[in-house]
Structures are given as structure tokens and as C-alpha cells.
C-alpha positions as CSV (number, residue, x, y, z in Angstrom):
1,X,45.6,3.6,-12.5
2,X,43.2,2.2,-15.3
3,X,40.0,4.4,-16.1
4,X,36.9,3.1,-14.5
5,X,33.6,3.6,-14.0
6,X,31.6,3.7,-10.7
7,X,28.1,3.2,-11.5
8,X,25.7,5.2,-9.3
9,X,22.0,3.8,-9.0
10,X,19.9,6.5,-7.1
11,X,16.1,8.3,-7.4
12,X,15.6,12.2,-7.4
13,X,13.1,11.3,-4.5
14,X,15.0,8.9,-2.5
15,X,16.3,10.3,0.6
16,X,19.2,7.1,1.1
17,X,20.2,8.7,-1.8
18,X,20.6,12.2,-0.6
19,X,22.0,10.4,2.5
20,X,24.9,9.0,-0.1
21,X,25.9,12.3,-2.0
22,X,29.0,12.6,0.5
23,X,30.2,9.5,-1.0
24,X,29.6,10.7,-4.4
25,X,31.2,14.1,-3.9
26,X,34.4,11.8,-2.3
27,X,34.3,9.3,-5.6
28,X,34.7,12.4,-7.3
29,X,38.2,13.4,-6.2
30,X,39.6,10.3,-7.8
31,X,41.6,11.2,-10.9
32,X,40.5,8.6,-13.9
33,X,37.4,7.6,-11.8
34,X,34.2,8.2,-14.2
35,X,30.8,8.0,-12.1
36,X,27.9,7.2,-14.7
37,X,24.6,8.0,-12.9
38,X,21.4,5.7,-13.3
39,X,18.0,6.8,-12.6
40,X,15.8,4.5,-10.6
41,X,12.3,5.8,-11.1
42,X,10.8,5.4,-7.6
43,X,8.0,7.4,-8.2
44,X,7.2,7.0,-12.0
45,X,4.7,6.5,-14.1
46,X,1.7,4.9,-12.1
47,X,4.0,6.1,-9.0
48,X,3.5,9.3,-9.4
49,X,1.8,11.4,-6.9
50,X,1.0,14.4,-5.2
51,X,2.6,15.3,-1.5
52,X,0.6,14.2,1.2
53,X,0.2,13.8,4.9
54,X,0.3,9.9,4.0
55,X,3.8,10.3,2.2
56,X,5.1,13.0,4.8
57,X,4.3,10.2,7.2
58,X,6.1,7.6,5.3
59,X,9.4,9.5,4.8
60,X,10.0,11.6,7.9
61,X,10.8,8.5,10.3
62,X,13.3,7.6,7.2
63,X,14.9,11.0,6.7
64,X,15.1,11.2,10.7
65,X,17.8,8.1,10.3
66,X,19.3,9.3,7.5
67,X,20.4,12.6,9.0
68,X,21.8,10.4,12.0
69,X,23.9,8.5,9.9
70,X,24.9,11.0,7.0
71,X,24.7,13.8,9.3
72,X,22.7,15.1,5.4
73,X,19.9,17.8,7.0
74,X,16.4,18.0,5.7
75,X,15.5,21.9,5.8
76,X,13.0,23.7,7.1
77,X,12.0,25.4,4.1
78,X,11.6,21.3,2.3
79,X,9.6,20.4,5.6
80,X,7.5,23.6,5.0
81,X,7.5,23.6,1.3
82,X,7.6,20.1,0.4
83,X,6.3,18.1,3.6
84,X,3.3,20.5,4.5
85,X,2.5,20.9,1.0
86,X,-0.6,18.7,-0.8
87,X,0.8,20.1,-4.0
88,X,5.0,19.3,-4.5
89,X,4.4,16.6,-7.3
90,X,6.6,13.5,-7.1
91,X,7.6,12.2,-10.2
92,X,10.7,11.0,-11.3
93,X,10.9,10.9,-14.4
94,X,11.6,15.0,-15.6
95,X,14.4,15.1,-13.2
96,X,16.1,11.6,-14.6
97,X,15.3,13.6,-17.9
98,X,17.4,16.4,-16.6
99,X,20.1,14.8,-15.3
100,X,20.4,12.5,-18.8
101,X,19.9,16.0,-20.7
102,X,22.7,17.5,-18.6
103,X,25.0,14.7,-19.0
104,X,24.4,14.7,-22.8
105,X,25.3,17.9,-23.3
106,X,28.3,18.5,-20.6
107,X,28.8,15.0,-18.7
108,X,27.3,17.1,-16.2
109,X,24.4,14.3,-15.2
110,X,26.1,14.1,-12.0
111,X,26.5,17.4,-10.9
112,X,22.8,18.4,-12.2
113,X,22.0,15.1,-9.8
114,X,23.6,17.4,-7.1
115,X,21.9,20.5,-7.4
116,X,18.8,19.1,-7.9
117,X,19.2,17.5,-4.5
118,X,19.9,20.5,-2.9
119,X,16.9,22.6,-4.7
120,X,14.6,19.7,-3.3
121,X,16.2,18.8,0.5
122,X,17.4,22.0,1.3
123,X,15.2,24.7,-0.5
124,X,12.4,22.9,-0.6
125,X,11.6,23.3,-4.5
126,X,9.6,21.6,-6.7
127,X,12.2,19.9,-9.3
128,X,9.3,17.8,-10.9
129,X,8.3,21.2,-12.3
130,X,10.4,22.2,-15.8
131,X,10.6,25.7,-14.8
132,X,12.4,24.4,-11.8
133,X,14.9,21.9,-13.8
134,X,15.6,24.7,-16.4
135,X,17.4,27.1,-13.4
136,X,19.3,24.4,-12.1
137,X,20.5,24.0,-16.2
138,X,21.6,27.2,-16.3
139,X,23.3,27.7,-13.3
140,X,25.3,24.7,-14.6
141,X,25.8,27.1,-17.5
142,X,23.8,25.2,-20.1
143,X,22.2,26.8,-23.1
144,X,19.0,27.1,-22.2
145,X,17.9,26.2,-25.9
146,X,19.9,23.3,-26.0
147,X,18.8,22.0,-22.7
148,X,15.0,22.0,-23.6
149,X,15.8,20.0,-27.0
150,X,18.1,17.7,-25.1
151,X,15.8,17.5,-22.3
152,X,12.6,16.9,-24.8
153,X,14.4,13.5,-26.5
154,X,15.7,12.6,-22.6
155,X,12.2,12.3,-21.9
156,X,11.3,10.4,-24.9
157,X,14.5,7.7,-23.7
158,X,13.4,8.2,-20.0
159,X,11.0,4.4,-19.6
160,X,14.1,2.7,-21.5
161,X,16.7,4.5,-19.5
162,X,14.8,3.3,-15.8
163,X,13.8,-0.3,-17.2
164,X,18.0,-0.3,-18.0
165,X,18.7,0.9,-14.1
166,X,15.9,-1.8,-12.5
167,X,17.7,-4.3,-14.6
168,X,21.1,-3.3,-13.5
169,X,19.7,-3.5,-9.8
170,X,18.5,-7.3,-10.4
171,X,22.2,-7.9,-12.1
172,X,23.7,-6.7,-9.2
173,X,22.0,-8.3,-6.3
174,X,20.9,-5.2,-4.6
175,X,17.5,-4.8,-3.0
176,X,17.0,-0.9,-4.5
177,X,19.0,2.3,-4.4
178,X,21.4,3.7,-3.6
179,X,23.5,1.6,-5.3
180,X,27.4,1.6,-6.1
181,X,29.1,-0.8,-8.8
182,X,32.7,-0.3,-9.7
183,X,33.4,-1.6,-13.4
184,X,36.6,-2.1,-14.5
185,X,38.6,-4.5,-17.1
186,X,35.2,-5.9,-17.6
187,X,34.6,-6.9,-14.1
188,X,32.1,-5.5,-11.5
189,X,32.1,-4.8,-7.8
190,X,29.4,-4.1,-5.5
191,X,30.3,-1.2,-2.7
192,X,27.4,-1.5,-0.2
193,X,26.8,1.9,0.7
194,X,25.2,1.2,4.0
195,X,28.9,0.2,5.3
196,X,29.9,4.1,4.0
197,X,27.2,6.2,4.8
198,X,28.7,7.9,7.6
199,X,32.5,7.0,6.1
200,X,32.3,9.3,2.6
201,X,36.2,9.4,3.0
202,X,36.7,5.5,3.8
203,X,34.6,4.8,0.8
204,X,37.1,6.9,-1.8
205,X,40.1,4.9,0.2
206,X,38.6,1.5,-0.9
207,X,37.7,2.7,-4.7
208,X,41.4,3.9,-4.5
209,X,42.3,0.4,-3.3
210,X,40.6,-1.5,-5.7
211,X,41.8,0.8,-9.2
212,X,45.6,0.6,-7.9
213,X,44.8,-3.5,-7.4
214,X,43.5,-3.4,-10.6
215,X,46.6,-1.6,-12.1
216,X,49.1,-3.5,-10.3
């Protein structure tokens, strides 16, 4: 089986996207499968807002199906925290930061992806806030020195890094994220993830397929 790389196009604030971390969990069995994560940016820049009855309005009917499908469960304590809050800011861009810091330091942007998921979805935390990103680095078992300085030039790169992943999007034909993109031997293949939301395990069968095709 050839090394590979399954690009993963996703947002800190998009709940598809929490929906899809079964499938990233399962595309993470693979031996010799690399998953490169790509931050979107949803809610950067001019994006960026606070909580409010307006947004809880726009997301619940979304996070409603997404629990259906991905059988993924939306808290309590992030409809108490988060929802009911005017205060949670949404911003993308210091948990892109974190996740490009983490991967820099450890190749851990995937599993900081992870936990930040969970601090947001099912504790209802705040992971726009440093203080918040900075726990989830050390429970990862960064330095905590080194994860500020990495984090301070991630956030320098972070407008480059997102104008990269809306590009990518475009390339690819998709209409936003989640996204999945299998490259290999220079060649590219789209997995929509709306056929494997509910099928994590059918989705690692078919990247399996496709590397042992590849090899063969």
C-alpha cells in the first residue's frame, strides 16, 4: 500500500463537520493513510460574530439532522453554554491557528481538530478564547511555551492558510465543507461525505479500496 494523503476540508464551527469526525476517526485506522487537515474559515474575519438568538436559530434545525444522520449529539451544556449564550464568540480563525500550531509542533492538527470539537459540541466551551485552545494544547501534551510561539506565527499564516482551503474547495468541485480528497501518485479523488455520514466504517472500506488499487 502506497502512502497517501486524505485531505480533510472542515470549519471549527461547522456542525457537518462534527457530523463527519466518525469518518475521520475511521480514516485514521489506515496504516500509511496521512490525513492533512484544512481550515475553512466560516466565520472569519468580517464573519465573525457573537452568539445570538438569530444564529441559535440558524443552526439548531441543522444540528437536529445532523444528529439523525451521524447519530453525533449536541449537549446540553453547548445548548446552555453556547446556544443561550449572547457571548460564545464565533471566530474561526484562533482555532485554525491551533490546530496549524498543533500540527507544527506534533502532526497533532488533527487530533487538536478533535478535541476542540468536543470542548465546543459537548462541553459547551468557548474555543475562540486562547485560554481555552491552550488546555486543549496541553492535554495533547504540548509545551505550553512552544504552543503560544507556534500558535502566534499560525496566526500570522492563518488568511493564507483559509484563502489555500477556499481554493482547494473550488479545485475540487465541492460546494463547502466537509470535504474529503484522497491524493495519491499525483492524482485526486473526491469522497462525498454525504454518502458516509452515517457509514464511518464503509468510508475506511473504500479508502482501503482505492490505496490497494493504487498499489496493485
Amino acid at each position: 500500500m502506497n502512502t497517501a494523503t486524505l485531505h480533510y476540508l472542515y470549519d471549527p464551527f461547522c456542525g457537518w463537520c462534527y457530523g463527519a469526525a466518525p469518518m475521520v476517526s475511521a480514516a485514521s485506522e489506515i496504516e500509511g493513510l496521512a490525513i492533512n487537515a484544512h481550515g475553512y474559515g466560516l466565520v472569519s474575519g468580517p464573519d465573525s460574530k457573537l452568539t445570538s438568538p438569530q444564529w441559535r436559530d440558524f443552526v439548531r434545525p441543522h444540528e437536529e439532522r445532523i444528529t439523525a444522520y451521524s447519530k453525533q449529539i449536541f449537549s446540553p451544556a453547548y445548548l446552555q453554554n453556547v446556544l443561550e449564550s449572547t457571548e460564545v464568540r464565533l471566530d474561526s480563525d484562533p482555532p485554525i491557528a491551533a490546530m496549524m500550531a498543533a500540527e507544527a509542533l506534533g502532526g497533532l492538527g488533527v487530533a487538536m481538530l478533535k478535541r476542540l470539537q468536543l470542548a465546543y459540541y459537548q462541553q459547551g466551551r468557548p474555543i475562540a478564547e486562547f485560554d481555552e485552545l491552550l488546555k486543549e494544547a496541553t492535554a495533547l501534551g504540548l509545551d505550553q511555551g512552544a504552543f503560544e510561539a507556534a500558535y502566534s506565527q499560525a496566526l500570522g499564516q492563518v488568511d493564507s492558510h483559509i484563502n489555500d482551503t477556499r481554493a482547494m474547495v473550488g479545485q475540487l468541485g465541492l460546494r463547502g465543507v466537509p470535504g474529503f480528497a484522497l491524493e495519491q501518485d499525483g492524482q485526486w479523488q473526491v469522497f462525498p461525505f454525504g454518502h458516509y455520514l452515517s457509514r464511518p466504517a464503509l468510508f475506511k472500506a473504500d479508502l482501503q479500496k482505492a490505496l490497494q488499487g493504487s498499489a496493485e
